[in-house]
C-alpha positions as a printed Julia matrix, in Angstrom:
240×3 Matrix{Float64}:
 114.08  15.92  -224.29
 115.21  17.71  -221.15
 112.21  18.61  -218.64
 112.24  22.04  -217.13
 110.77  22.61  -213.28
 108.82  24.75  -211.63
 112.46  26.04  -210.51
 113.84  29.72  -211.31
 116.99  31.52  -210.47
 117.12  34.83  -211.13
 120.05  36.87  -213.19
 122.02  39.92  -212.1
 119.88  41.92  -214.17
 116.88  40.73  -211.63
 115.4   38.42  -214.81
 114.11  34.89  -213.79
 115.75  31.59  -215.67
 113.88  28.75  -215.64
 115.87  25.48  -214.83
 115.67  21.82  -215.46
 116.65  19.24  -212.85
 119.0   16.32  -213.27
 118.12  12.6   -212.66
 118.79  13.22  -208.96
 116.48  16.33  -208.96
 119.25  18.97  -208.71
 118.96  21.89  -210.92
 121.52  22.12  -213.97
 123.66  24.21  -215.12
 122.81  27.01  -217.66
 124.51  29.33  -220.01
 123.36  32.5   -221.01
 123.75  33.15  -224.34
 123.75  37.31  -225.17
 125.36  37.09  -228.61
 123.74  39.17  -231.53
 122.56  35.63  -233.03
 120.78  34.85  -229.37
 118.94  38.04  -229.5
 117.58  37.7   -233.09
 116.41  34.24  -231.97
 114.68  35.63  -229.64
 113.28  38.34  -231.24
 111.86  36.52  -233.76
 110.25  33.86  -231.11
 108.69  37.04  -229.47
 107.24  37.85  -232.87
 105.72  34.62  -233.59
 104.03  34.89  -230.2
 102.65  38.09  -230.86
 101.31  36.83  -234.38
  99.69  34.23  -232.9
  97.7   36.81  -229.96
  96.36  38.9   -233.2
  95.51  35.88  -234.52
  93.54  35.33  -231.57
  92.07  39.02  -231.01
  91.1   38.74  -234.94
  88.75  35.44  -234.31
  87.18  37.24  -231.77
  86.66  40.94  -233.1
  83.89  39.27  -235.56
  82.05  37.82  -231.94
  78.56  39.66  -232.01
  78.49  38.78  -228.3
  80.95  41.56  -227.81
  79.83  45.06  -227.53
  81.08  47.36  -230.46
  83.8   49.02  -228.14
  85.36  45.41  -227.09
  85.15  44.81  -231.03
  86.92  47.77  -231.89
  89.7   47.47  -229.04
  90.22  44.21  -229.81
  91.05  45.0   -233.78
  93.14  48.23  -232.58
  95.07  45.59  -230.7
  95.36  43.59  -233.63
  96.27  46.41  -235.7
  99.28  47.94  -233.17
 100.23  44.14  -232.37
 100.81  43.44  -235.92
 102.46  46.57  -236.99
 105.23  46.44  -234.32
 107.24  43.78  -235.94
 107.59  46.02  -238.92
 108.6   49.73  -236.54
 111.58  50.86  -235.69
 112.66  50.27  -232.32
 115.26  50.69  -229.24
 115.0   47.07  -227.84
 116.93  43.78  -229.46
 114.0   43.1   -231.46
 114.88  42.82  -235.32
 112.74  44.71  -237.63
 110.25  42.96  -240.54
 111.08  44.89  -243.74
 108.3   44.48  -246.75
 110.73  44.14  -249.18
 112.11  40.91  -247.56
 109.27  39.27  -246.15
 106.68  39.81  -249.45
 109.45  39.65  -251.57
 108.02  36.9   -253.58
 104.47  36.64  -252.24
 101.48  37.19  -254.03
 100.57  41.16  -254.4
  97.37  40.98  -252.48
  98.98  40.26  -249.07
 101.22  43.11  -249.86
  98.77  45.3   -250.04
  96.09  44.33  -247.04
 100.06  44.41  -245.04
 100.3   48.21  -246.9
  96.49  48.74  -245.57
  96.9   47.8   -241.99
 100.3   49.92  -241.79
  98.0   52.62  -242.88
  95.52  52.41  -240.33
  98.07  52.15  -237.89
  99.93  54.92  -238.56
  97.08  56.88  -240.0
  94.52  56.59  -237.12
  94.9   53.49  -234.55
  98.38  54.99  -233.2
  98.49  58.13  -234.46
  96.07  61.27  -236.0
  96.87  60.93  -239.44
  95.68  63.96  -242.51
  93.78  61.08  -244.39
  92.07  59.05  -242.1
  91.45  60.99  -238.8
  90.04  64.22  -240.84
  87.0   65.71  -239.79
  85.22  68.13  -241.84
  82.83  70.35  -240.59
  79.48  71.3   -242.92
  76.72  73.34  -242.82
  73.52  72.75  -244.62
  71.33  75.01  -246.45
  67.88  75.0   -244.51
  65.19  77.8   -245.86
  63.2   79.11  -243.07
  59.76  81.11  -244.01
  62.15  83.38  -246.53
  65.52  83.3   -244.11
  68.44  81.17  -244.92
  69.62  78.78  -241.15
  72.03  76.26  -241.42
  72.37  72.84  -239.57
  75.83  72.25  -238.28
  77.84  69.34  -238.15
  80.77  66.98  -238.5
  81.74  64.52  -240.79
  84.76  61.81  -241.82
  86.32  62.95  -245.13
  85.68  59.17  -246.04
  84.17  56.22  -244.28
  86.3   54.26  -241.94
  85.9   50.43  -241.8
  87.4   49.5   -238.59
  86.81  45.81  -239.1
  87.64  45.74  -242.75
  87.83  42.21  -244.52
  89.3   39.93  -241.41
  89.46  36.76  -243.83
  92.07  39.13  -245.63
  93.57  40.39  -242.4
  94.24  36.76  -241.22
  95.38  35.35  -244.45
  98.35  37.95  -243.78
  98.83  37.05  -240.2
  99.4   33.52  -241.32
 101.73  34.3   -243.81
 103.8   36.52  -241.96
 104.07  34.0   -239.11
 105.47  31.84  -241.54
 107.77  33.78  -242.99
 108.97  34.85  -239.04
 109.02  31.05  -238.2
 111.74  30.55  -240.85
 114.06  33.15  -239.38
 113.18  31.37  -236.12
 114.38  27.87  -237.12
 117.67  29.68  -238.92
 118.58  32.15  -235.75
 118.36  28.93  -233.55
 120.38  26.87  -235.96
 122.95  29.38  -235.55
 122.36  30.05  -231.74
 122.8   25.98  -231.41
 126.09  25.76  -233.59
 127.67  29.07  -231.72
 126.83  26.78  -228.56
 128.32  23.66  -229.32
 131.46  25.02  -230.85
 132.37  27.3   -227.45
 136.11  26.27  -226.16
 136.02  25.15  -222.53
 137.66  28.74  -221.58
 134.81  30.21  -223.74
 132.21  28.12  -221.81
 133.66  28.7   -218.27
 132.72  32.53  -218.6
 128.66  31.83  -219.86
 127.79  29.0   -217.58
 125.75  29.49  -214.51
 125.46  27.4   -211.82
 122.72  27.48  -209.58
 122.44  28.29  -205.8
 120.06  27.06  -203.36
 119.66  30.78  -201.95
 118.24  31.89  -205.25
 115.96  29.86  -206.15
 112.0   30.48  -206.9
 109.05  29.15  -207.51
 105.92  30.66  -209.79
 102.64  29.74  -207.56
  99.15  31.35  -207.9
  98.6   34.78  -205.97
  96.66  35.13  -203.33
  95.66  38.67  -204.52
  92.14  39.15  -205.55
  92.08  40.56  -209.37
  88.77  41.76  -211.34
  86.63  39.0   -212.89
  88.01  36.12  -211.71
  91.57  36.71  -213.32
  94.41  34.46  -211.83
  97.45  36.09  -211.13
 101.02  34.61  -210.45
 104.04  35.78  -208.84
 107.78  34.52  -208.02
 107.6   33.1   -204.28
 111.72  32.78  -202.66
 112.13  28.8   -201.78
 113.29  28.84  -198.54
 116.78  27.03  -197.9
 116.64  24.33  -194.9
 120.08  23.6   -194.93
């Protein structure tokens, strides 16, 4: 299995490529695949990543340690995280579609995905009519033979925000599995478009580094809130 460094070059396009090094310790080449298969590959890698962090922000939403606000941020992350593999968008990401990924699944995942769409769209990322309604009501008070009224608001209908997360995760899990399919097929085609280039085909994608662009990821210096670690991209410096 090939080893990658601590070694990046960066692109045209100002995007860092992390490189391996040879048996001598020079860094190899690289091609850099753009082809509609190469995107969907990596599209669907993104999404497995992303299914995995809900996974992670749904573990800890049920934390009584946290207060109710770090609870409830956590499962409107979850919520926005999980629905954004099934929008519509302008980057290379492909888009989930129901029909396809619950095509033969059992109906209950269907419909926690159809429930989590619905607080999405109906009140995590946007004011919806049925779940972000508000009514306002005044109760009948009588006061020594006058009529007052107390004044306030209510939901329409009770909103769970952490709603069954056993049911919640059951879905993550399936969809990841479903996405890790498309994975292993996108990079079965990514690896066969690869090894089939022509040498006139392969002179035009290959890269070959240069010791004046090369970088290294280190630990910042920079002091960040609670202890966080940050990293940055630090030039190597060429001694020849």
């Amino acid at each position: 299995m090939i080893q990658y460094s601590n070694l990046f070059t960066k692109t045209e396009k100002q995007e860092y490529i992390r490189l391996a090094l040879d048996q001598h310790g020079n860094a190899r080449q690289f091609i850099l695949l753009e082809t509609p298969e190469a995107k969907r590959y990596a599209g669907f890698t993104m999404m497995v990543r992303d299914i995995d962090l809900v996974l992670q922000a749904i573990n800890q939403v049920s934390d009584s340690k946290h207060p109710i606000i770090i609870q409830q941020s956590l499962f409107f992350f979850a919520v926005v995280t999980y629905a954004k593999s099934f929008a519509s968008n302008e980057s290379n990401r492909p888009k989930l579609e129901p029909g396809d990924i619950f095509k033969n699944a059992d109906a209950s995942l269907k419909d926690e995905h159809d429930h989590i769409m619905r607080l999405r769209n109906g009140y995590v990322a946007h004011a919806g009519a049925e779940l972000d309604r508000c009514l306002v009501v005044g109760t009948v008070v009588d006061i020594s033979f006058a009529i007052g009224f107390d004044v306030g608001c209510q939901l329409s209908q009770p909103i769970n925000m952490t709603p069954k997360l056993a049911d919640f995760q059951k879905l993550c899990e399936f969809v990841k599995s479903a996405v890790a399919i498309k994975v292993e097929r996108s990079l079965n085609q990514v690896m066969e478009y690869a090894t089939k280039l022509e040498e006139e085909e392969f002179e035009k994608v290959v890269r070959t580094p240069v010791k004046d662009n090369l970088y290294k990821l280190v630990k910042s210096d920079k002091e960040l809130p609670q202890s966080t670690q940050n990293y940055e991209f630090v030039k190597v410096e060429n001694d020849s």
